[in-house]
C-alpha positions in Angstrom: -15.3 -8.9 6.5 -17.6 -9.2 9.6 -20.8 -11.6 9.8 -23.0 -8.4 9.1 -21.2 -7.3 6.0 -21.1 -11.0 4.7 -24.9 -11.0 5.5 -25.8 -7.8 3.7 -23.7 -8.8 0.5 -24.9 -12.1 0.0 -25.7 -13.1 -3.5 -28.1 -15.4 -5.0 -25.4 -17.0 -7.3 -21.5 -15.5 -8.0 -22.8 -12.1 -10.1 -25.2 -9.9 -9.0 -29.0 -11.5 -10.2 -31.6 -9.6 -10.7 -33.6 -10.8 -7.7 -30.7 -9.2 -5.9 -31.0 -5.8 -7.2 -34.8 -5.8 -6.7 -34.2 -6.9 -3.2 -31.4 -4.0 -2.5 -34.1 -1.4 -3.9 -36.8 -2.9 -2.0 -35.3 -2.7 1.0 -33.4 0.7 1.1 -37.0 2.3 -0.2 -38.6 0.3 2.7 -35.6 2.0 5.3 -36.2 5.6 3.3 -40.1 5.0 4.4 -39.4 4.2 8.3 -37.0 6.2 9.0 -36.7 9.4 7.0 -39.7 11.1 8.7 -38.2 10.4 12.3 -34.6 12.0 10.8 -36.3 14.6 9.2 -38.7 15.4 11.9 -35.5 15.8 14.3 -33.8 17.6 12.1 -36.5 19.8 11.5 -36.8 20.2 15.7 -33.7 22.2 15.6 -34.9 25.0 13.0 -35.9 28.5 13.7 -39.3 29.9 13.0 -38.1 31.4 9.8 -36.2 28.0 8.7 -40.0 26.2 9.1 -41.5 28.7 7.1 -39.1 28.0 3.9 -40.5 26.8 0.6 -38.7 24.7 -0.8 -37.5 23.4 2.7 -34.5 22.1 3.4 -33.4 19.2 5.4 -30.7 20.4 7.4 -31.1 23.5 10.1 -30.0 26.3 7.8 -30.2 29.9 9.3 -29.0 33.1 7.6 -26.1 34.8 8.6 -26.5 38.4 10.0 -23.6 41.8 10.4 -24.1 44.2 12.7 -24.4 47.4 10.2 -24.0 50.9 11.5 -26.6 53.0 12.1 -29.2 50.1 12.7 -30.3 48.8 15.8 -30.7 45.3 14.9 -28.4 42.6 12.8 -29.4 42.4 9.3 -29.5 39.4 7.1 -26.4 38.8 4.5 -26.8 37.9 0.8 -24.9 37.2 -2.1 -26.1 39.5 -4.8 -25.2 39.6 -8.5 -25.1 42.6 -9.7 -26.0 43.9 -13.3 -22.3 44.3 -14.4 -22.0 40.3 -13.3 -20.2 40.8 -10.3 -20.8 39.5 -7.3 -21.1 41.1 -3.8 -21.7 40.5 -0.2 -25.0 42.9 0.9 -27.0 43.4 3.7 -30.9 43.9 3.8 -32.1 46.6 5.2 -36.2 46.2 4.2 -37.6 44.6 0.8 -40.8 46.0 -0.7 -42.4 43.7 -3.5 -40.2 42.1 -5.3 -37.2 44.8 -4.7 -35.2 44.4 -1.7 -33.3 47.7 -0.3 -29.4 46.4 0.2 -27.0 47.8 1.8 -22.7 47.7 2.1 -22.2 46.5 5.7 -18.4 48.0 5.2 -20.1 51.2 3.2 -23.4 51.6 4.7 -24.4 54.7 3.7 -25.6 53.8 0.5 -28.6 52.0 -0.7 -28.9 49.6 -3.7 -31.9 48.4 -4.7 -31.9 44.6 -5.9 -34.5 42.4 -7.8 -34.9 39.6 -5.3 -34.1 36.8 -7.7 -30.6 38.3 -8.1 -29.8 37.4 -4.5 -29.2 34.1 -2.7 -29.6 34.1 1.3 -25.5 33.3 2.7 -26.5 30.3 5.4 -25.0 28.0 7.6 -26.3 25.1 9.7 -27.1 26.5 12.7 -29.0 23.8 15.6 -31.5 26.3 17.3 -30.6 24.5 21.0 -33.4 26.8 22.4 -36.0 24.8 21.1 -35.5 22.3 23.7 -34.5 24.5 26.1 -37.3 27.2 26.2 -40.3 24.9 27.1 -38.3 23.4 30.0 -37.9 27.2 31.5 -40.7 28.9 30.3 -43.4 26.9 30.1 -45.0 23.5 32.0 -43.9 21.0 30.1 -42.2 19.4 33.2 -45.5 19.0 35.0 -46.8 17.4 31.6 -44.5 15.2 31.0 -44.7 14.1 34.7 -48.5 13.5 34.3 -48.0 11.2 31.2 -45.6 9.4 33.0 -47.6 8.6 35.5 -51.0 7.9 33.5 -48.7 5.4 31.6 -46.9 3.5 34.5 -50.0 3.2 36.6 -52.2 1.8 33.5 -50.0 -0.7 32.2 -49.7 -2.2 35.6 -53.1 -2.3 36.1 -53.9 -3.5 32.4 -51.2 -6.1 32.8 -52.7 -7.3 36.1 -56.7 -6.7 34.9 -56.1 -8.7 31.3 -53.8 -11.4 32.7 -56.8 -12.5 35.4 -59.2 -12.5 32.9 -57.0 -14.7 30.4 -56.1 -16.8 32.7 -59.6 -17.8 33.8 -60.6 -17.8 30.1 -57.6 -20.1 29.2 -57.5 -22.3 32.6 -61.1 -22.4 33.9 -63.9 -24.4 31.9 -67.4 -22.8 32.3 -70.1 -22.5 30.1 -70.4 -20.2 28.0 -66.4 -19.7 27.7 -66.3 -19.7 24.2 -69.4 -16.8 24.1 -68.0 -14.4 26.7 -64.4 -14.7 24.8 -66.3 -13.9 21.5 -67.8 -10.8 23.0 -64.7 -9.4 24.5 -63.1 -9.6 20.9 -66.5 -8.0 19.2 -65.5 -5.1 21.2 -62.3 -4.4 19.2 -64.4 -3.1 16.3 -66.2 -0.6 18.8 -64.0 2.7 18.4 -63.4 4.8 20.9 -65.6 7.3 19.5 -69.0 6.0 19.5 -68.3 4.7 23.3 -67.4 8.6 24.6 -70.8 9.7 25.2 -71.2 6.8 27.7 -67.8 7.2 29.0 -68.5 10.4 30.0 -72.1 9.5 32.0 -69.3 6.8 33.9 -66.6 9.6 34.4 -69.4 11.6 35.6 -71.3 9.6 38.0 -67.9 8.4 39.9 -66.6 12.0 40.0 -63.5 11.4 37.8 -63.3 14.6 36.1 -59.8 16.4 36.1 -58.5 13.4 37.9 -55.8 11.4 36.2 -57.3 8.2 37.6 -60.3 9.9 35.0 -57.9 8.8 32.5 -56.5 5.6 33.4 -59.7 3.4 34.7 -61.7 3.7 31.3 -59.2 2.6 29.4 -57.2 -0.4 31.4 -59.1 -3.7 30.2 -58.2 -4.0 26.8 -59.7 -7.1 24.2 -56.3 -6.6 22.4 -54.8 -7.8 26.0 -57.1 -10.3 26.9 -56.3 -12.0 23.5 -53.0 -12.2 23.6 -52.5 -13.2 27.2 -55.0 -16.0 26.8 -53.5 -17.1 23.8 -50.2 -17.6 25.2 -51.6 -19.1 28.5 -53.3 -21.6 26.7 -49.2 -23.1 25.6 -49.3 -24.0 29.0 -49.2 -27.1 30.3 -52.5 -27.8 31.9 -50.7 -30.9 33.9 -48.3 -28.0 35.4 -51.3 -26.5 36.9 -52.8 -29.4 38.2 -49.7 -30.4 39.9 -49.4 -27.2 41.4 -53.3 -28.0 42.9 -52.1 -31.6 44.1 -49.4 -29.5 46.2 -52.1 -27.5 47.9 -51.5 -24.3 45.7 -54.2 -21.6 45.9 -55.4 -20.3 42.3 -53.6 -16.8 43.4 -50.5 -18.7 43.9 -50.8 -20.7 40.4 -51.5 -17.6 39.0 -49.1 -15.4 40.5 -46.1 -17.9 40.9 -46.5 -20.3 38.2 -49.1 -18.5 35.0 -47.2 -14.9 35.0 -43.7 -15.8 35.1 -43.9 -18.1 32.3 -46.2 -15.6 30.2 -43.9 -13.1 30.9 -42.8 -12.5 27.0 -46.5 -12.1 26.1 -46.3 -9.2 29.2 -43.8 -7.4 28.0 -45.6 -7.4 24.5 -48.9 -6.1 26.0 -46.6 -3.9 28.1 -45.2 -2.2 25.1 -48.2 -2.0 23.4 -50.2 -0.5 26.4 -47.2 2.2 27.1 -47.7 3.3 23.5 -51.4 3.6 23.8 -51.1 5.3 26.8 -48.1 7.8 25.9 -50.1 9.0 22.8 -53.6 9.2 24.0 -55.2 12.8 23.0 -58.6 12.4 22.8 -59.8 11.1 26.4 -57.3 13.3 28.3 -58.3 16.1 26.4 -62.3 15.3 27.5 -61.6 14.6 30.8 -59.3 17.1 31.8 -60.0 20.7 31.9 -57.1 22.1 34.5 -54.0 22.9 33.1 -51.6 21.7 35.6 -53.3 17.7 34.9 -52.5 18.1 31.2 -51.0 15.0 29.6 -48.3 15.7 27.3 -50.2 15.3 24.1 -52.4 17.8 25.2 -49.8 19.8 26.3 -48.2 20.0 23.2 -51.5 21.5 22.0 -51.1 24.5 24.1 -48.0 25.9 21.4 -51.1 25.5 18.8 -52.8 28.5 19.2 -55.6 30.1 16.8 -53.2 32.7 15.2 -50.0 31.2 15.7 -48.6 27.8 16.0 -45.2 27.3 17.5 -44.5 24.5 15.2 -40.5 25.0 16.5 -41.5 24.1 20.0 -44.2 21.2 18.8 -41.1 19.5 17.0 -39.0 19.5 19.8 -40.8 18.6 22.5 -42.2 16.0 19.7 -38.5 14.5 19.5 -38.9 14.3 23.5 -41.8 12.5 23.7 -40.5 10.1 21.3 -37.6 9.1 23.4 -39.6 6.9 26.3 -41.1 4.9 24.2 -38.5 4.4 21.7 -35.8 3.2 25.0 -39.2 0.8 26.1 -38.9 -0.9 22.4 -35.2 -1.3 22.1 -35.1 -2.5 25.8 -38.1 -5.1 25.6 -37.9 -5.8 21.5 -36.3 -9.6 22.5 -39.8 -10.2 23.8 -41.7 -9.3 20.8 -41.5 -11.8 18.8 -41.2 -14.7 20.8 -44.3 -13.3 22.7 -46.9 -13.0 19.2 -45.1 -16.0 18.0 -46.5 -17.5 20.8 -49.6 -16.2 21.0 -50.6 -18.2 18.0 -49.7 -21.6 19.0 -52.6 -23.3 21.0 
């Protein structure tokens, strides 16, 4: 048996306990809870229009067969009907009116029986409707959205990265007075939501002549109190006798902090990293403020265009939902060794 079966089947004496059952519950409702909304939302990214619209839904991509019938232009839908007598038979729907659907033979279709829709059960097969990914590529600009995002989100964790790590490392290395205050304001912030700070937001946007401008969207928003915590947490496990020595060697405070503070804070970047591509990658409610012109949309507020005020193209919002997921989901698994060795770290002084 390998390491990760012995792990998972580890018992608390030689029978099963209770403890272990409770354990076994707990955690299989706890993997149900995270992950069966991401499988079922890409699951549900492959259904048709018609497969969305079923009550009770189902969770695989189910689509009703269809037989070219004589004398109709289009494919009709197939059913499995039971008939009065108890038999059953294969019939094709040609219209249904109330609760009565008009069903035709497609070997004999020149005759019409009429069948109480409760006496019928849709024939279906999983089908993955591949045009759902497809389609927006070709037909609409989801391309040029997605290019946007990617662009917000590279250029604004750089610059929050750069912008926080400066002003932790002079709030973890420097001693001034009033330190202690100006770090006490900067976390005050964090219970300022974004939306009581739009209205002046937009007087700043304004005045610089930001508007549809994707630098509109990054500046506001690239010196985060989240960052600045962290960083200068972490900065402050360094060893203030490193930096000194670095001084005695005629080292200029750019080089301390470029050669010697951000390499050794680099798992406390790559948390703030993460966490700022995340924030950035799902901003809606500033891109959609400051941009007006289509062609600078972000793709959050791309997606919005399929949401329209008599229809909503919740087929295409799924799947290009599934897309969006798939950056930051390869940024996790690629920089998740940093994760907890940089909060972990963050909390030691």
């Amino acid at each position: 048996m390998s390491a990760v079966g012995t792990f998972l089947l580890r018992r608390r004496g030689r029978g099963w306990h209770w403890t272990d059952v409770v354990t076994w519950i707990w955690l299989i409702s706890g993997v149900f809870l995270m992950f069966g909304p991401a499988v079922w939302l890409v699951f549900s990214s492959f259904k048709t229009p018609a497969a969305l619209a079923e009550f009770p839904p189902s969770f695989l991509p189910y689509v009703t067969e269809q037989a070219v019938v004589p004398g109709y232009d289009k494919p009709l839908p197939l059913y499995n009907v039971t008939m009065p007598d108890g038999s059953s038979r294969q019939l094709a729907e040609v219209r249904r009116i109330g609760i009565m659907g008009q069903m035709v033979d497609p070997k004999q279709p020149g005759d019409i029986v009429k069948v109480n829709i409760k006496d019928r059960t849709p024939v279906r097969q999983v089908d993955f409707a591949g045009g759902n990914y497809t389609e927006p590529f070709q037909h609409f600009d989801f391309l040029l959205f997605l290019r946007n995002s990617v662009f917000v989100t590279v250029v604004a964790t750089a610059i929050t990265l750069l912008v926080n790590s400066m002003a932790a490392f002079a709030l973890s290395k420097y001693q001034f007075p009033g330190r202690t205050a100006v770090m006490l304001m900067i976390l005050a912030t964090l219970m300022v939501p974004l939306s009581v700070i739009v209205v002046p937001l937009y007087s700043v946007i304004g005045t610089l002549n930001l508007f549809d401008s994707l630098w509109g969207v990054i500046l506001p928003t690239v010196a985060t109190p989240t960052g600045v915590f962290l960083l200068r947490q972490y900065m402050l496990t360094i060893p203030d006798e490193l930096i000194d020595a670095a001084r005695m060697d005629k080292a200029s405070e750019w080089q301390i902090y470029w050669r010697i503070v951000l390499p050794l804070s680099a798992p406390a970047l790559a948390v703030l990293a993460i966490f700022s591509v995340v924030w950035r990658w799902n901003d809606f409610l500033w891109p959609l403020i400051v941009l007006s012109r289509k062609e600078l949309y972000t793709l959050q507020v791309g997606l919005n265009v399929y949401a329209g005020e008599l229809n909503v193209q919740w087929h295409y919002i799924l799947a290009m939902t599934v897309v969006s997921m798939i950056p930051v989901v390869l940024i996790f698994v690629f920089l998740q060794r940093f994760i907890t060795t940089g909060i972990a770290g963050s909390g030691l002084k």
